[in-house]
Each structure stands twice: as structure tokens, then as C-alpha cells.
C-alpha positions, 0 to 999 in steps of 0.5 A: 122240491128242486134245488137251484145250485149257484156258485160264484165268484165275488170280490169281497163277500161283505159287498155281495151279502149286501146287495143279496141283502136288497133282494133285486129278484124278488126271491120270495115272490117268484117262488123261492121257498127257502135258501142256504148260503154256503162258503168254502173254509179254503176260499173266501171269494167262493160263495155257494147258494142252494135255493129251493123251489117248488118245481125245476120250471120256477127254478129255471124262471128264477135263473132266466131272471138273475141271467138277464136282469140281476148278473148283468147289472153292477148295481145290483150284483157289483161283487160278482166276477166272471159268470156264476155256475149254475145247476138245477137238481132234484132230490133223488134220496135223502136219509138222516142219521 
């Protein structure tokens, strides 16, 4: 499993959690399997996403799309500010207790 880290920057989270909401990637259709949506308690204008996938090549083609169709399009990101951080990771332990 390969994890796709986003961290952004929005103007009200309201607005973003809506235009998340419509879906303008096609998550579920290009791979992603699951999400969690993450917000720090000291800042409200941070929002951090943990998409996984399958592999790192779908992760990188999911951000490939969200670079050059999704972030630069107000209408289908009008709350983000300045460029997201990005990360592709991949598991390298986990233990439960």
C-alpha cells in the first residue's frame, strides 16, 4: 500500500470540504482506495490528506492529475492557497498496541 500525503493550505475549510465533496479527480476511479482527512487543533487553515493506493505509479498519476487539472482551476479548488506539499510514502512498519 502507498500513501499519497497532502498538505494545504485553504482559505476556509467549509469551502474546501465542499469542492472535496464534488470529487473533480475521479478519486475512486483512478485508484484510490481509501482517505483520511487530518486538521491540525492549532490551525484551521491547514488540512492534511492521507490518500492510499495501491502502488506509488497510481499515487504519482493521481497527483500528475490534481497538478495539472485540479490545483490550477479555481473552480474546482477555490479554497486552496499557494501550492500544496506533497509526498508519496510507503509503509515501512506498523504495529498496533
Amino acid at each position: 500500500m502507498t500513501t499519497l500525503r497532502l498538505e494545504l493550505e485553504v482559505r476556509d475549510f467549509d469551502l474546501w470540504r465542499e469542492a472535496f465533496g464534488k470529487d473533480q479527480a475521479g478519486r475512486e476511479q483512478r485508484g484510490m482506495r481509501s482517505y483520511r482527512i487530518f486538521r491540525p487543533i492549532d490551525d484551521e487553515h491547514k488540512v492534511l490528506l492521507d490518500s492510499e493506493f495501491d502502488d506509488a505509479a497510481t499515487a504519482q498519476a493521481f497527483l500528475d492529475v490534481m497538478r495539472t487539472q485540479v490545483w490550477p482551476d479555481p473552480d474546482k479548488a477555490p479554497a486552496k492557497i499557494g501550492a500544496p506539499r506533497t509526498s508519496i510514502l510507503e509503509l515501512v512498519e506498523h504495529h498496533d498496541y
